[in-house]
C-alpha positions in Angstrom: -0.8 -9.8 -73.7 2.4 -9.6 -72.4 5.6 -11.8 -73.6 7.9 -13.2 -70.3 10.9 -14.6 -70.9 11.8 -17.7 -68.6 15.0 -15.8 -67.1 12.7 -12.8 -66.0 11.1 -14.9 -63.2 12.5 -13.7 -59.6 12.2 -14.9 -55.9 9.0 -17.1 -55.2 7.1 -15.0 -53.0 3.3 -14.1 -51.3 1.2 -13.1 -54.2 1.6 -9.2 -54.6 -1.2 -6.4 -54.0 -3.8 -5.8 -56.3 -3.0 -9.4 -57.4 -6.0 -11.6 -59.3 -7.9 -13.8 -57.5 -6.7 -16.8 -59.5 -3.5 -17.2 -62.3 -4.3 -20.3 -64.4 -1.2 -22.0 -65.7 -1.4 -23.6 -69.2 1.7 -25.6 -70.7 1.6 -25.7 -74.0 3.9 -27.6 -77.2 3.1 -27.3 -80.7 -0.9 -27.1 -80.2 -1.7 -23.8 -81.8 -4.5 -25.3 -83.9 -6.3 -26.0 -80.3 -5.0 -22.4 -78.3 -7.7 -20.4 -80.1 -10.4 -22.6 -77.8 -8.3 -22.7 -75.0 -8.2 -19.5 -74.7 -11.9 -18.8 -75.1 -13.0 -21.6 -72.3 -10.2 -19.7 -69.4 -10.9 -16.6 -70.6 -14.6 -16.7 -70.7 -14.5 -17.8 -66.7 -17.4 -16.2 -65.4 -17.5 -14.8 -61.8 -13.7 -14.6 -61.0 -10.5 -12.1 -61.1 -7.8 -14.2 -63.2 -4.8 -14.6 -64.7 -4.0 -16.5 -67.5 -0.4 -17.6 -68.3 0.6 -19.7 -71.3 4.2 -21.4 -71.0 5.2 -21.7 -74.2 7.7 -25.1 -73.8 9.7 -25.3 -77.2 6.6 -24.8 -79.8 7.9 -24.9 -83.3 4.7 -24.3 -84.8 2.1 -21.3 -84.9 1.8 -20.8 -81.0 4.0 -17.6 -80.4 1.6 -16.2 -83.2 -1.6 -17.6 -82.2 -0.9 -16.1 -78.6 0.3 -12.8 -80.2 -3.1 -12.4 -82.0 -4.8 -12.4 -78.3 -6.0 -8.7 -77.4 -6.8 -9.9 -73.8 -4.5 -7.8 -71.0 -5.1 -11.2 -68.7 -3.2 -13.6 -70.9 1.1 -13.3 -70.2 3.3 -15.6 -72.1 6.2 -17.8 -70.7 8.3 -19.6 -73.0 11.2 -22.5 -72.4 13.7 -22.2 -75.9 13.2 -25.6 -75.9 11.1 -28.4 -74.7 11.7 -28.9 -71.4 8.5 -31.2 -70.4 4.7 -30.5 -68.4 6.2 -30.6 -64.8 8.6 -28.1 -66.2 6.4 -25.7 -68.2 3.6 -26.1 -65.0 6.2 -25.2 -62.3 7.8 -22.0 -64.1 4.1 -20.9 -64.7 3.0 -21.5 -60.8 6.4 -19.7 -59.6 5.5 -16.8 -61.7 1.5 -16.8 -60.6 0.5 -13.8 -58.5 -2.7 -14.7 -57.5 -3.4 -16.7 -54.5 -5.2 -19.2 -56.0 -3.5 -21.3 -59.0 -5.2 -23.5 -61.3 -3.3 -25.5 -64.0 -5.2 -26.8 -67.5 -3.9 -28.9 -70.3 -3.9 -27.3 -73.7 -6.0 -29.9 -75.3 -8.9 -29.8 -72.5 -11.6 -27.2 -72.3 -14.3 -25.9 -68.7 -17.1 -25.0 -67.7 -17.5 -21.7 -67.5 -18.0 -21.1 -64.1 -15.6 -24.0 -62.9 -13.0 -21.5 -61.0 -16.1 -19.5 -59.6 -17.5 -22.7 -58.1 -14.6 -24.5 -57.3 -13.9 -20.9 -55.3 -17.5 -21.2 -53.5 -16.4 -24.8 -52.2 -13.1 -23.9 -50.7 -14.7 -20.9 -48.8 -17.5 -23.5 -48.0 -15.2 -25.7 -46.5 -12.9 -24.6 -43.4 -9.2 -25.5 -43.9 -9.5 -26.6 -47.3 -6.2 -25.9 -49.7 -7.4 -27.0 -53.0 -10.3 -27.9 -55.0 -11.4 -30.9 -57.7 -14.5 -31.8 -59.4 -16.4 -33.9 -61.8 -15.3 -34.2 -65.7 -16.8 -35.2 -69.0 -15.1 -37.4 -71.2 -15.3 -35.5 -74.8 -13.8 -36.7 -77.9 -11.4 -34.2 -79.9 -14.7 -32.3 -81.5 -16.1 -32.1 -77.9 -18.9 -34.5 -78.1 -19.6 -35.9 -74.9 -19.0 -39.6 -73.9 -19.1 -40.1 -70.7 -18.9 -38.7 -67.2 -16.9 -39.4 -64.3 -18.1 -37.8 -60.5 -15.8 -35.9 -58.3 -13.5 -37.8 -55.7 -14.6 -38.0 -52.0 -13.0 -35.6 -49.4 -12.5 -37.6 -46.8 -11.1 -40.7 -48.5 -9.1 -39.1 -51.4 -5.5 -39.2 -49.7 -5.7 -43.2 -49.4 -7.6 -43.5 -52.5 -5.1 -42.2 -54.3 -2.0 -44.1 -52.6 -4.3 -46.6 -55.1 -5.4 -45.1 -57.7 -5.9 -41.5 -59.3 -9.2 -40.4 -57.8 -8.5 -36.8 -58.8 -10.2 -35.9 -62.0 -9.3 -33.9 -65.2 -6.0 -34.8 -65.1 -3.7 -32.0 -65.4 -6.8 -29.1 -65.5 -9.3 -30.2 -63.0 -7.8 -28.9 -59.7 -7.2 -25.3 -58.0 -4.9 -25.2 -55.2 -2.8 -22.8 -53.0 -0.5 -21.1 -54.6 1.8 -21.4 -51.7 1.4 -25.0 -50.6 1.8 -26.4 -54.2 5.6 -24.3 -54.2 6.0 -25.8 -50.5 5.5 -29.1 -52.2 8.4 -28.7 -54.6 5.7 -28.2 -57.2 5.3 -31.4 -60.1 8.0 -33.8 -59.7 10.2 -33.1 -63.5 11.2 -36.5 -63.3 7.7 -37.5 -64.4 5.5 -36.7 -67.6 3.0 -39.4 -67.6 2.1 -39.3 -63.4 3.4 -35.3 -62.7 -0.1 -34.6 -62.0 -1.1 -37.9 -60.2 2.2 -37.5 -57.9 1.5 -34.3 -57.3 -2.2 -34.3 -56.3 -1.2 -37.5 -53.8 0.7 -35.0 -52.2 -1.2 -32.1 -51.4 -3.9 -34.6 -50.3 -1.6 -35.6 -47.5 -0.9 -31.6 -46.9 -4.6 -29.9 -46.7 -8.5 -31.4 -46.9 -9.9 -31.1 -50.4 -13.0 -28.9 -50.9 -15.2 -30.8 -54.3 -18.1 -29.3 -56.6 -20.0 -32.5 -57.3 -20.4 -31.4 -61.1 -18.3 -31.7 -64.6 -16.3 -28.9 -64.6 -14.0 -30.2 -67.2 -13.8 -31.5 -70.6 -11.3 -34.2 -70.5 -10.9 -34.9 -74.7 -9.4 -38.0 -75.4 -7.8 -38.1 -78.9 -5.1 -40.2 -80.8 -2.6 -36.7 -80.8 -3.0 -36.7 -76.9 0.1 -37.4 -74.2 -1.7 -40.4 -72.8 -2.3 -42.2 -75.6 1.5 -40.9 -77.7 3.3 -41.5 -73.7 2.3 -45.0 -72.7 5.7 -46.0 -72.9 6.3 -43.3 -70.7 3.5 -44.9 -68.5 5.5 -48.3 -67.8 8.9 -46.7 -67.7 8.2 -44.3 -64.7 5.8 -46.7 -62.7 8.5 -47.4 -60.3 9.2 -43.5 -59.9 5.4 -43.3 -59.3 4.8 -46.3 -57.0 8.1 -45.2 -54.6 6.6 -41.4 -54.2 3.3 -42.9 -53.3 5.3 -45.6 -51.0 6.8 -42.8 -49.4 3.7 -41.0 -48.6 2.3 -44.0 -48.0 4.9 -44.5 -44.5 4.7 -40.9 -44.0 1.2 -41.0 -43.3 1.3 -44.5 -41.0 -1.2 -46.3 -44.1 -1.0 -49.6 -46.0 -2.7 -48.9 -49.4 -0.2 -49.9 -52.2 -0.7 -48.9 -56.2 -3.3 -51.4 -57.9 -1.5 -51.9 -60.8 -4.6 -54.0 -62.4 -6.8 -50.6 -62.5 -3.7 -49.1 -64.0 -3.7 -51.2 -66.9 -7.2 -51.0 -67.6 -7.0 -47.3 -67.6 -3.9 -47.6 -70.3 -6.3 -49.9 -72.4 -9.1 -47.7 -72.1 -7.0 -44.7 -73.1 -5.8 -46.8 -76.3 -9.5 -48.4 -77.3 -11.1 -44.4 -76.9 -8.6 -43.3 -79.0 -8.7 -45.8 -81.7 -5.5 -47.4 -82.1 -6.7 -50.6 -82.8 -3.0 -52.0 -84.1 -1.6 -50.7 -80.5 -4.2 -52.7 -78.7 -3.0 -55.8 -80.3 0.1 -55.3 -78.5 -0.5 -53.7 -75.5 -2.2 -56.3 -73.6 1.1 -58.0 -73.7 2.9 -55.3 -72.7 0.9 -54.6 -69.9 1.1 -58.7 -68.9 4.8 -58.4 -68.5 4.7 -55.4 -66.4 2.5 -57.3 -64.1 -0.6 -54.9 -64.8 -3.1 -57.9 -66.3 -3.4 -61.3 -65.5 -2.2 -63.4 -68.6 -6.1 -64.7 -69.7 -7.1 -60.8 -69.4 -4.6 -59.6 -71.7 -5.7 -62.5 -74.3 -8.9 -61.8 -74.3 -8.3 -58.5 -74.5 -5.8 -58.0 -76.7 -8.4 -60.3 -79.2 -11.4 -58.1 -78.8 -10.2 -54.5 -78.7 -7.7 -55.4 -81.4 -10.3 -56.2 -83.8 -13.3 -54.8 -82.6 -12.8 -51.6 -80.2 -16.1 -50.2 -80.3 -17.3 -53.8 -78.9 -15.3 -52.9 -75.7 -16.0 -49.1 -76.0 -19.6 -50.4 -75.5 -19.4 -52.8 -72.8 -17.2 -50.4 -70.5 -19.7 -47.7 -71.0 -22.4 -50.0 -69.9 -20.5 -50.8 -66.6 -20.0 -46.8 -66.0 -23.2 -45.0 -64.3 -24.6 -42.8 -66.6 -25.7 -39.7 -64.5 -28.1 -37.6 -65.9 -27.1 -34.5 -64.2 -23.7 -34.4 -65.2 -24.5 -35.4 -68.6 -27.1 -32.4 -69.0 -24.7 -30.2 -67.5 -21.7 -31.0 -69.3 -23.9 -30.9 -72.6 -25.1 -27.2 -72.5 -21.8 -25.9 -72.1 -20.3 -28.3 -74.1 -22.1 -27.3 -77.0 -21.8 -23.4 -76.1 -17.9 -24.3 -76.7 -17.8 -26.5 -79.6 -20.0 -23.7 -81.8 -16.6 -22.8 -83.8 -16.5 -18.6 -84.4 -13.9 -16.7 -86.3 -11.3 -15.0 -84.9 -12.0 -16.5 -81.4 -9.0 -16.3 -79.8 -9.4 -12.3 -80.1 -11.0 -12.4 -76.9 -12.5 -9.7 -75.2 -10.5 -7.5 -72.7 -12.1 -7.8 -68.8 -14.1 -5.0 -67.9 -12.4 -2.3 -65.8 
């Protein structure tokens, strides 16, 4: 491992020679009890020449020592003094990528481990694509699967997400061009909540997606995580979300506006998964007046999942196809990851 300091970072240029195949980007804040599987999931990537760089953004826990006590040449640390936010921590981590290909992951989530090896097959399987989603599995924090959700479709995804966020994963299901995500402008700092929504609207509108139709990502849902902790941060930067989309929206001579009803049921859902069962008494009403339920919705709702969450848990999954597939594919490795083992974040060096 080698330590970076944010100042060290030079001129954004072309990947240099000899360069790996792919640099994953992790941001990371105070989350060293969750770094030592982090690091076994990216490092264990089977089938691929990669890079793993941690952005350290203002940790004041056990993270610079956590990292430290990695053996594994691969992994280089970034850090911000302090906090500086995920758009941040992801853009200094992309700028200072020197593989081709970059991938970014959240520190909390976990993949399969041969999601950069397939995700690779599909872009070289599909002419003039610039990056790459899948599927995910929804896990809870001790990686038991819940549910699964199936990769967006190509040739709809740039007006399906002027509506909603058909990418999945989140921040750590897609691999893109190095050099179109910096011709973007990289994630938009101004956001926390929607960086990774805004910014996978625009490369859809910049290059054809490539997909692997299979959960390649463990997307765990937890009452520590940002989308539960940031829902505030969810209704103050809608505006900032729905005018980037609205821009892209003119740019690209389409109509589709946000649907600000599906965006409230995915705020719910994040709140009812995670168990905050006082929240959900409130957040109906919250989400009334921001216009993202009707008013008979958020009574009903705020009713149910306020005093009986696992009522609702059940009916939503009983509206969500249950694919067999994904589900026996996400279990195996899955359970491979949740097996805990000591020392673990003492991965193993990469073969010469």
């Amino acid at each position: 491992m080698r330590e970076v300091t944010a100042h060290e970072v030079g001129d954004v240029g072309a990947p240099e020679a000899g360069a790996p195949e792919v640099s994953v980007v992790v941001p990371t804040h105070d989350r060293a009890d969750l770094l030592p599987r982090l690091l076994r999931s990216i490092l264990g990537q089977q089938g691929v020449d990669l890079e793993l760089i941690v952005v350290d953004d203002g940790s004041s826990d056990d993270t610079p020592a956590v990292l430290a006590g990695c053996a594994d040449p691969r992994l280089r640390v970034l850090r911000h003094p302090t906090a500086r936010g995920v758009a941040a921590a992801r853009n200094l981590g992309t700028e200072h990528a020197r593989g081709r290909w970059v991938a970014w992951c959240d520190d909390d989530d976990v993949w399969a481990p041969d999601k950069l090896h397939l995700q690779l097959q599909a872009l070289t399987a599909s002419p003039g694509a610039r990056w790459c989603n899948g599927g995910s599995a929804y896990v809870d924090a001790d990686l038991r699967l819940t549910r699964v959700r199936r990769c967006p479709v190509p040739e709809t995804v740039a007006t399906d997400l002027l509506r909603v966020n058909a990418v999945t994963g989140g921040g750590s299901g897609v691999l893109a061009d190095r050099e179109l995500a910096l011709s973007l402008g990289g994630f938009d700092t101004g956001l926390a909540m929607y960086a990774d929504w805004d910014m996978w609207a625009r490369l859809a509108h910049a290059a054809p997606l490539a997909v692997v139709d299979l959960p390649l990502v463990g997307y765990v849902e937890h009452a520590s995580g940002m989308s539960q902790r940031g829902l505030h941060l969810a209704l103050e930067e809608l505006t900032a979300l729905e005018a980037s989309l609205a821009r892209l929206a003119r740019q690209s001579g389409t109509t589709p506006r946000l649907d600000r009803h599906a965006l409230g049921r995915w705020m719910l859902r994040q709140q009812t998964w995670a168990g905050r069962r006082r929240d959900n008494l409130v957040l109906p009403w919250r989400l009334m007046r921001a216009g993202l339920m009707p008013p008979a919705r958020a009574l009903s709702y705020s009713a149910v999942t306020g005093t009986a969450p696992g009522a609702m848990r059940r009916r939503w999954a009983s509206f969500w196809r249950v694919d067999d597939d994904y589900m026996s594919y996400a279990g195996q490795w899955l359970a491979v990851l949740s097996q805990p083992r000591v020392e673990e974040h003492r991965t193993t060096p990469a073969p010469a």
